[in-house]
C-alpha angles and dihedrals in degrees: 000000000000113000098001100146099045073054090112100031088061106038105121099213100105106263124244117265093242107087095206092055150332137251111296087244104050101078091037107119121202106198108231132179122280106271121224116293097176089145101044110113112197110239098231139035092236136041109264097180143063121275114328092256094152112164127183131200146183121234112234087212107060104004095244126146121238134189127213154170079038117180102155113080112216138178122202118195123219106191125207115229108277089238088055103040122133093187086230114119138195129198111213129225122194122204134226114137096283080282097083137004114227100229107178091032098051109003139049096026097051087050088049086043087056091043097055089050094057098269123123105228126196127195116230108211093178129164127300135188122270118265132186103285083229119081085214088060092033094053088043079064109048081039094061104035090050096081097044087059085047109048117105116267086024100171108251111259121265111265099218133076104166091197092062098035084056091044084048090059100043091054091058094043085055105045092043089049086051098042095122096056090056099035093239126148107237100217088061104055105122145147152257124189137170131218101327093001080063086049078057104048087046085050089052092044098055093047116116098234140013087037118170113261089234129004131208106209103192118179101338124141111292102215115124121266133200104265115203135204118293097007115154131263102275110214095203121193137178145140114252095234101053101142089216109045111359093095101051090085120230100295096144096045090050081041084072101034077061091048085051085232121140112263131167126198135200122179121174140205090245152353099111119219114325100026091158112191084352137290117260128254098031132072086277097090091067091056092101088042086051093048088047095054079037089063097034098049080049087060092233096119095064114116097216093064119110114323106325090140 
């Protein structure tokens, strides 16, 4: 199974405050039926992946809702309001691990919160790895594998996983090539991904065609990375005492100053790792604010750009 031990340094539910383990509730999964998906589109015309044996779950802990064993790619618009359309657009990447993707966490309300400021958003379902089809397996293995990611001296993750940086491409390919349907201006069509969504827009980004305009890079590991030419502006956010990433420095973001490619970073007091749309309570809660004034003092948020309309 590809990435099982970085499973729990990745996983994009806030962590508990206790370092050697967190509540007995919080990595407890109640299976629930699949919610409505009316909207979501598949990525691809044909099935790329093994047998469909998506589960999804609820998480005791927080009440969120999490997707896994996926094999089928989708994409799920939420529109802005035509009167309100910027004709940029962002294609959302939640995070979990590669194991999971935290829907309600990092998903579909960051895409609703774009959408109601004039962005059309998109929600990237991609590829995961697969995971045991019973929660009792599936939480033995987040169990054991907890304390591995947590151990001091864990090896960083791995930063590839061939099968979401594909499902990140084609979903800019997609949503450029049907610009016009959703009154989008292709050349700003980027990104925004979380723990290891963020793993997958910096992916994207580094690929040698098909890049996001524009990328969010929100708690993902901070080593430095080989940056190459023409390579887009990266916003970067995280809090300074995620237990995860918040003591690796700031290598990636000095990876593109060297690259003399536009980067901003935000690192806040607190918010520990998979703040979301913030914690309350902290700074965090103003990260999608921040990405917002971020695109708009880039000018790609002006209507009149490109063909938007």
């Amino acid at each position: 199974m590809k990435h099982l031990l970085p499973l729990l340094a990745l996983v994009s539910a806030p962590l508990a405050a206790q370092t050697a383990a967190p509540p007995p509730d919080f990595f407890n999964f109640t299976r629930i039926p699949a919610p409505a998906q009316p909207n979501a589109m598949p990525l691809y015309d044909k099935p790329v992946g093994g047998p469909d044996n998506e589960v999804w779950d609820v998480m005791k802990g927080n009440g969120q809702r999490v997707v896994r064993n996926v094999t089928r790619p989708t994409l799920t618009p939420f529109l802005p309001d035509p009167a309100k359309a910027t004709g940029a657009a962002v294609i959302v990447a939640p995070g979990g691990g590669f194991q999971m993707l935290s829907m309600d966490n990092e998903g579909w309300p960051v895409a609703k919160w774009l959408a109601d400021h004039g962005i059309a958003a998109f929600v990237l379902k991609y590829r995961l790895n697969h995971t045991a089809p019973d929660e009792k397996g599936f939480m033995a293995q987040m169990g054991a594998v907890f304390a591995a990611a947590m151990r001091e001296g864990a090896h960083p993750p791995d930063l590839k996983d061939p099968d979401a940086t594909e499902d990140a491409l084609a979903a800019l390919r997609l949503v450029r090539g049907q610009a016009g349907k959703w009154h989008v201006d292709p050349a700003r069509v980027g990104m925004i991904g979380f723990s290891a969504g963020a793993m997958t827009a910096l992916n994207a980004a580094l690929a040698p065609a098909d890049r996001p305009a524009f990328f969010g890079y929100i708690y993902g590991p901070m080593a430095a990375v080989e940056v190459p030419k023409g390579a887009p502006p990266m916003f970067a956010a995280l809090a300074l005492d995620d237990r995860l990433f918040g003591r690796q420095g700031f290598g990636i973001v000095e990876s593109w100053r060297k690259a003399g490619v536009s980067v901003e970073l935000h690192a806040y007091e607190a918010g520990d790792h998979g703040f979301g749309m913030g914690k309350p309570g902290t700074t965090s809660t103003m990260m999608l604010d921040e990405f917002h004034a971020w695109l708009q003092t880039r000018g790609l948020l002006s209507p009149a750009r490109g063909n938007a309309k």
